[in-house]
KEZALUM-671748 format. One record per residue (C-alpha): residue number from 1; residue in one letter; x, y, z. Coordinates in Angstrom, 3 decimals. Example, Ala and Ser with C-alpha at 12.3 -4.5 7.8 and 13.67 -1.06 7.14 Angstrom:
<i = 1	aa = A	u = 12.300	v = -4.500	w = 7.800>
<i = 2	aa = S	u = 13.670	v = -1.060	w = 7.140>
//
This chain:
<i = 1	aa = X	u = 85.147	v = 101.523	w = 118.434>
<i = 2	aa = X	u = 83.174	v = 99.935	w = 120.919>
<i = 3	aa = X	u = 84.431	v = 96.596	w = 123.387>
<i = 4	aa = X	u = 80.724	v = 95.077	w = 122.545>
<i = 5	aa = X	u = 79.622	v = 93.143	w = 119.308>
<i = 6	aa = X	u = 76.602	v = 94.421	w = 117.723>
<i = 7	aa = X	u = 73.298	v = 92.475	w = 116.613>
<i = 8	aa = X	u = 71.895	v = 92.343	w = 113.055>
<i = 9	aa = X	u = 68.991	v = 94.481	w = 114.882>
<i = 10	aa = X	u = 71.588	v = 96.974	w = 116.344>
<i = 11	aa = X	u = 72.019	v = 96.311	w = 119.871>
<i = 12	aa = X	u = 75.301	v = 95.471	w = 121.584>
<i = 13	aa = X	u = 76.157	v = 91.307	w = 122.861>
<i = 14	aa = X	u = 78.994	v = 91.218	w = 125.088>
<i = 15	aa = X	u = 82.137	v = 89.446	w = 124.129>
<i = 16	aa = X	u = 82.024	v = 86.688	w = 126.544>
<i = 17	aa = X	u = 77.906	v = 85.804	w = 125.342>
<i = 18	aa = X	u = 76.844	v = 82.901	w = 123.439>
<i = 19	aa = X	u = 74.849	v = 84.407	w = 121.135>
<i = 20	aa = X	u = 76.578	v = 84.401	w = 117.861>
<i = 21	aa = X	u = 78.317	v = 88.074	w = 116.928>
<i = 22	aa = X	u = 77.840	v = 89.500	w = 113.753>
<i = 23	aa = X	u = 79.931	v = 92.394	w = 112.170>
<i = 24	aa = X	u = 78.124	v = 95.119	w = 110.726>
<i = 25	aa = X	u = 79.464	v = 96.544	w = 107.519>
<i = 26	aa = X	u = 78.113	v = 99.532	w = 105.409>
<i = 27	aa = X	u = 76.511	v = 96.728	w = 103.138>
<i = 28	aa = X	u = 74.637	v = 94.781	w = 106.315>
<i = 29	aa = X	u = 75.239	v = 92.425	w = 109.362>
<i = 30	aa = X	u = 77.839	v = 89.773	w = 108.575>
<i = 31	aa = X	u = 77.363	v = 86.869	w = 110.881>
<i = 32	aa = X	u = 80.844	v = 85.735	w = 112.436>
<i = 33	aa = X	u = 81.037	v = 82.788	w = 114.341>
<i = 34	aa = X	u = 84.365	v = 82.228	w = 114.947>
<i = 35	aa = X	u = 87.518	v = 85.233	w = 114.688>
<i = 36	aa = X	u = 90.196	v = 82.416	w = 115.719>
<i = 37	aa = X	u = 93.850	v = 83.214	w = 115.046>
<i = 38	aa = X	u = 95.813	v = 79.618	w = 114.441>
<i = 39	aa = X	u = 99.674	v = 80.490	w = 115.413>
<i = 40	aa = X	u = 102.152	v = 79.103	w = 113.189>
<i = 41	aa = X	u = 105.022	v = 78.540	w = 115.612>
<i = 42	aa = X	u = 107.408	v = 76.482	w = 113.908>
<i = 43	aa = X	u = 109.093	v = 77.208	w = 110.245>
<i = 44	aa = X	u = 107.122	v = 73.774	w = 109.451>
<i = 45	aa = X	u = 103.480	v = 75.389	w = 110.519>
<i = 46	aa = X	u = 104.525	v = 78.571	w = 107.959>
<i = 47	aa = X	u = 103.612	v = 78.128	w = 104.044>
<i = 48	aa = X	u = 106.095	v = 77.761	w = 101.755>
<i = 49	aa = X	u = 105.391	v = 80.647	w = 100.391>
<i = 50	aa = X	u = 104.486	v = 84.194	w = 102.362>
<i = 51	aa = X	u = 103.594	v = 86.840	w = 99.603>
<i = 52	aa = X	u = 102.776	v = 90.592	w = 100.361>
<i = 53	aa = X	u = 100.910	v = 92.602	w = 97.589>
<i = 54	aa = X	u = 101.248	v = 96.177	w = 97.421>
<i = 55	aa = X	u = 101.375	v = 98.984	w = 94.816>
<i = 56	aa = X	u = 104.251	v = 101.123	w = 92.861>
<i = 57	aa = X	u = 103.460	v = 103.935	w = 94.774>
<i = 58	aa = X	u = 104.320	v = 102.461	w = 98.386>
<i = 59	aa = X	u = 106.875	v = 100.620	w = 96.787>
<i = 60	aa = X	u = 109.779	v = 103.466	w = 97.984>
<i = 61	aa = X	u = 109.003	v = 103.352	w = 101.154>
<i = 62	aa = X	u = 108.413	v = 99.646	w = 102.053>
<i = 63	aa = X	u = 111.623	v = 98.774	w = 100.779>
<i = 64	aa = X	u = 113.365	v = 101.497	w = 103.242>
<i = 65	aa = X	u = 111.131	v = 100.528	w = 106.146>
<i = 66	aa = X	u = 109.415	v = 97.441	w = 105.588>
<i = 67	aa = X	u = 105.848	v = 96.277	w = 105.631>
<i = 68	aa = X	u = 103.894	v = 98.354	w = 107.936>
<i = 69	aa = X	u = 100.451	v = 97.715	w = 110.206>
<i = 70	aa = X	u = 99.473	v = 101.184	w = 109.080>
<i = 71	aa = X	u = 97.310	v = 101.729	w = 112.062>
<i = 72	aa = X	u = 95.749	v = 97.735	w = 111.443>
<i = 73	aa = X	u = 96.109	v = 94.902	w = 113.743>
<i = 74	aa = X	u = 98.306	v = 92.698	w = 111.395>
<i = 75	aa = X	u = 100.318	v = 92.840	w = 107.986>
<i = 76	aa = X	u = 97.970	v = 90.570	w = 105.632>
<i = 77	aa = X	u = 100.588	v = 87.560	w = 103.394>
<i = 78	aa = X	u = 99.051	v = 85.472	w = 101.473>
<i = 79	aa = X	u = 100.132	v = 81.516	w = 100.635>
<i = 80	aa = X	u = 101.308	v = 82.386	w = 97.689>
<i = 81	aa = X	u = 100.438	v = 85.031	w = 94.083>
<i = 82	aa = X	u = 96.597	v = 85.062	w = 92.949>
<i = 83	aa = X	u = 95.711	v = 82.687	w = 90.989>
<i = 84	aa = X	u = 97.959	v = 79.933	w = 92.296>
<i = 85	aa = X	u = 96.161	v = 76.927	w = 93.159>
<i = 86	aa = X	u = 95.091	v = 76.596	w = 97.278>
<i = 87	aa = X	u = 95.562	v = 80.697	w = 97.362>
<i = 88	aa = X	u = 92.086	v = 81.502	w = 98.153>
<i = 89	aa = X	u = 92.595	v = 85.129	w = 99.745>
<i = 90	aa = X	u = 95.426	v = 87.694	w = 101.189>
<i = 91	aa = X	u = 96.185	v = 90.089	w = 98.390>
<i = 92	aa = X	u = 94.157	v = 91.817	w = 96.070>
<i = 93	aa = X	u = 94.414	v = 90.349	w = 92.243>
<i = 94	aa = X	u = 95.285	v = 94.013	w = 91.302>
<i = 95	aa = X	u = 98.735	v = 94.566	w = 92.865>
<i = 96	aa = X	u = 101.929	v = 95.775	w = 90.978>
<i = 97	aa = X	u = 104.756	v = 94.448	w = 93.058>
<i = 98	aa = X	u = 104.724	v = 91.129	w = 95.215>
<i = 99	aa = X	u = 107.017	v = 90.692	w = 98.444>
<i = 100	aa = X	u = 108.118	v = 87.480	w = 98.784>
<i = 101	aa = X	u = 108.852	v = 86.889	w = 103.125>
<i = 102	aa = X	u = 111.347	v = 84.595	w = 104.990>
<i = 103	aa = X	u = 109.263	v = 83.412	w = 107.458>
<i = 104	aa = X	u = 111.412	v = 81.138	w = 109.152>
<i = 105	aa = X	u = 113.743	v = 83.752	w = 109.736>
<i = 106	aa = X	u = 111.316	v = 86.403	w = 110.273>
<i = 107	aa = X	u = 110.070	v = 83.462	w = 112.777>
<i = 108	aa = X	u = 113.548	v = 82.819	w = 115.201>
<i = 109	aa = X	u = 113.533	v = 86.365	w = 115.249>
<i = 110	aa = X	u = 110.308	v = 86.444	w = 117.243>
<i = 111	aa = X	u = 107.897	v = 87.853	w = 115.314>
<i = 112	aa = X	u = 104.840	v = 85.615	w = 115.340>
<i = 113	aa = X	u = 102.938	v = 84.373	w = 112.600>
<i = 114	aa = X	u = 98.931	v = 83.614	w = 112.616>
<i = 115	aa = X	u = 96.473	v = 81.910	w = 109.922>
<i = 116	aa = X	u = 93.020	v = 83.199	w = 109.716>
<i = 117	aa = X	u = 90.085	v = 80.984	w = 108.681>
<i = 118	aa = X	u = 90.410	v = 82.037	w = 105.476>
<i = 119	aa = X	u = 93.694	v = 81.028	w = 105.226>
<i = 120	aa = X	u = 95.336	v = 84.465	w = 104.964>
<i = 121	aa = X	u = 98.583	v = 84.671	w = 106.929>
<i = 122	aa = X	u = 98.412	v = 87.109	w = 109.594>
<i = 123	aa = X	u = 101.945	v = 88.898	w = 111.816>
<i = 124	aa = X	u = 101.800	v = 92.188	w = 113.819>
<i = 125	aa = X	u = 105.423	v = 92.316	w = 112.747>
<i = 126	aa = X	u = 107.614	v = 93.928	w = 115.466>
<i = 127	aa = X	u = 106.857	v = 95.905	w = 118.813>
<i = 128	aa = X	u = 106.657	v = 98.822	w = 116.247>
<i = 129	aa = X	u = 104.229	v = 97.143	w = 113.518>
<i = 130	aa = X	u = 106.757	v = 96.605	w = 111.087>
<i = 131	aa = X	u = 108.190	v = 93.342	w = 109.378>
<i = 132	aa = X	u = 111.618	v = 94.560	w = 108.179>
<i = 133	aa = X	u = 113.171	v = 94.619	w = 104.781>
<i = 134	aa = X	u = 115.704	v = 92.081	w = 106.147>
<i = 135	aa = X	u = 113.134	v = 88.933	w = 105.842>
<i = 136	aa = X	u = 112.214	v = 90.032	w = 102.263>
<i = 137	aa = X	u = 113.493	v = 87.276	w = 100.282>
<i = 138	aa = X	u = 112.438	v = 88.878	w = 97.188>
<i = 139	aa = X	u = 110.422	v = 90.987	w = 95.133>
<i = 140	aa = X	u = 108.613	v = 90.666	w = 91.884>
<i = 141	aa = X	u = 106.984	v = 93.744	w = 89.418>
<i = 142	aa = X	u = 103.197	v = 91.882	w = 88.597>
<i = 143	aa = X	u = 102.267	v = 94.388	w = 86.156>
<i = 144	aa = X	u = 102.523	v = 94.664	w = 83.603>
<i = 145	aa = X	u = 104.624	v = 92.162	w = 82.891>
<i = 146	aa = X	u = 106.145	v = 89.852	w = 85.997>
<i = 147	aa = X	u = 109.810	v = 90.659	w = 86.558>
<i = 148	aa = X	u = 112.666	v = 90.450	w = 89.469>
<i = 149	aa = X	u = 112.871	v = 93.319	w = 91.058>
<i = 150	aa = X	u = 115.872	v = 94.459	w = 92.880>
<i = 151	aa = X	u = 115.964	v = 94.372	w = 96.899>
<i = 152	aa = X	u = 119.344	v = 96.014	w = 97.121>
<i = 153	aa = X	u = 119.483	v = 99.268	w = 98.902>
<i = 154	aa = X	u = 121.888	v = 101.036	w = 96.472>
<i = 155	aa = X	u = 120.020	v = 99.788	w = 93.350>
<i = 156	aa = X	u = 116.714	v = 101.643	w = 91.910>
<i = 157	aa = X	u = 113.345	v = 99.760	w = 91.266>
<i = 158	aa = X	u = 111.558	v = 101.093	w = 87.901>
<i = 159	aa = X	u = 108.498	v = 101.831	w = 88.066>
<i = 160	aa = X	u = 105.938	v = 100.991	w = 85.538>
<i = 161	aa = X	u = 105.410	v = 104.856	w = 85.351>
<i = 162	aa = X	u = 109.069	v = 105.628	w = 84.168>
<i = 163	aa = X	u = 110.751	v = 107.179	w = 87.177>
<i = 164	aa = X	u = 113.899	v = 105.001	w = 89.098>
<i = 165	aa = X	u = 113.179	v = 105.199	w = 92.423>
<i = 166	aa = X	u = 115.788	v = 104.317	w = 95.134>
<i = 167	aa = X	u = 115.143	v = 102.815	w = 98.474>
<i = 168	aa = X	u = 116.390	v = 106.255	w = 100.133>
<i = 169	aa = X	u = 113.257	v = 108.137	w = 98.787>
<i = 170	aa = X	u = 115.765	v = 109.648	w = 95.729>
<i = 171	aa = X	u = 114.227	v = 110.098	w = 92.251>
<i = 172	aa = X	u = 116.839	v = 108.859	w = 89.551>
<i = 173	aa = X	u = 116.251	v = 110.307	w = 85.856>
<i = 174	aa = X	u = 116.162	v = 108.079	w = 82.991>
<i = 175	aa = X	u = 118.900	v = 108.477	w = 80.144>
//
C-alpha cells in the first residue's frame, strides 16, 4: 500500500496536496474529498444504539473473543438494525446475528469511538483490535426469524443450521 493518493489518471498526489484525492477501486476512481473521523468522546456524542452485524459462522468465536479488526483499521457499528429509520449504512442487510454494544461503558474504559461521514460508527477497539464480549449488551438471531440470543458463556447459541454451539468452541448435539 502506498503513503501517496492516486489520480483518476494514475499518478500519485501527496497527502498534504490540495488537489482533491480520489480512491481507486476495481470498478474506477472514486473521488474523496474529505476521510474525516468525528470522535464521539462523551456517552452523550455515542448513538443510542451501536449494532454489529455478523454471520452464524463467526458467531463462536466473537462471543469468546469479541469483535475483532481482522487486519482493518476499525470494527464497523452501525446506529442501529437495517431498515430502521436514520440507519443509512454500517452493516450489511444480509446478516444473521446482530451485536448490540455498550458504548458508554466500552467508552470509560478507553476505547474510543469515531463517526464517519456516512454516519457509520467507527472504534479500533483495544491495543489488540478487539472490543470485548464484556460491552455486548446483547445479541439478536436476524434470520430467519429475529430472536434473543443468549450472551452467557455457559449457555449455547443455535444456529439456524441445527448445531448448539458454545462460546468455548464445543459442538453440543441436539436431542
Amino acid at each position: 500500500m502506498c503513503s501517496a493518493w492516486c489520480t483518476p489518471m494514475g499518478s500519485s498526489v501527496s497527502p498534504y496536496s490540495r488537489e482533491t484525492p480520489a480512491l481507486v477501486l476495481s470498478s474506477g476512481p472514486i473521488k474523496v474529498p474529505e476521510l474525516e473521523l468525528i470522535p464521539l468522546e462523551t456517552p452523550q456524542a455515542l448513538p443510542v444504539m451501536l449494532v454489529h452485524g455478523t454471520f452464524w459462522q463467526h458467531w463462536p468465536s466473537i462471543l469468546l473473543r469479541g469483535l475483532s479488526c481482522r487486519g482493518r483499521t476499525h470494527i464497523h457499528l452501525a446506529p442501529g438494525l437495517p431498515g430502521d429509520p436514520g440507519v443509512i449504512s454500517g452493516m450489511r442487510p444480509n446478516c444473521e446475528v446482530a451485536v448490540f454494544i455498550n458504548g458508554p461503558l466500552a467508552l470509560a474504559d478507553g476505547i474510543p469511538f469515531f463517526r464517519s461521514a456516512n454516519g457509520v460508527i467507527l472504534t479500533p477497539g483495544n491495543a489488540d483490535g478487539f472490543l470485548l464480549p464484556k460491552y455486548f449488551k446483547e445479541a439478536l438471531q436476524l434470520r430467519p426469524t429475529r430472536k434473543p440470543l443468549s450472551l452467557s458463556d455457559n449457555e449455547g447459541t443455535e444456529c439456524q443450521s441445527g448445531p448448539r454451539h458454545t462460546s468455548r468452541g464445543r459442538t453440543m448435539i441436539q436431542q
